[in-house]
N, C-alpha and C positions, 0 to 999 in steps of 0.2 A: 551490480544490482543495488548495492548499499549506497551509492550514491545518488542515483535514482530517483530512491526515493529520500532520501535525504532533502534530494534540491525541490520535491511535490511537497514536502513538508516546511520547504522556507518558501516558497511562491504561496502554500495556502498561509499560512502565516501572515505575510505581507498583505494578501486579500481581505484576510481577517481584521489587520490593524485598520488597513484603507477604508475597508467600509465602516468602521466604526469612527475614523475619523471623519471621514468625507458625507457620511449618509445623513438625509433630510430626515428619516423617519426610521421608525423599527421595523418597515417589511425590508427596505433599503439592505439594512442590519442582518437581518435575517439573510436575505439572500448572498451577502458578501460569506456569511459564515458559511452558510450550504459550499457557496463555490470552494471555498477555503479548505474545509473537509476534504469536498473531493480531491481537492489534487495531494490533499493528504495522505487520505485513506486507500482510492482506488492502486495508487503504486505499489502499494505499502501488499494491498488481496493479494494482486497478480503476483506478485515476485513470492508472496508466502504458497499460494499455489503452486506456481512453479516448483518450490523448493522441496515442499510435499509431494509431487508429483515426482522428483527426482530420488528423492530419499525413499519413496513404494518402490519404486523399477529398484536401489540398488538393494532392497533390505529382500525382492522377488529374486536376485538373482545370486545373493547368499543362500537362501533357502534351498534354489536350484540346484547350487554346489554341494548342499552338504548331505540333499538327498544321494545324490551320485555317490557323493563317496562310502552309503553306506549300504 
């Protein structure tokens, strides 16, 4: 997972440098960064999701065990 997003965070990077080199204007800019974000940020949600979502299930099924044992 950590690579992931690792490699969304050097793809938006390079989107971010490109449009700031390459761009005619500041909406140009602008939209080079938006894209840039996203391949940033959106890997970076999902996989924190996910991880959250795995860490609820195992911290529900600690609780489950210890109600048993008492």
């Amino acid at each position: 997972m950590r690579y992931i997003v690792f490699i969304g965070a050097v793809i938006g990077a390079l989107f971010v440098i490109g449009g700031l080199m390459f761009s005619k204007g500041a909406p140009q800019e602008a939209a080079a960064a938006a894209m840039g974000m996203a391949f940033a940020v959106i890997p970076y949600v999902i996989f924190k999701v996910a991880a959250e979502v795995k860490a609820h299930a195992q911290r529900e099924k600690i609780i489950e065990l210890l109600s048993r044992q008492q």
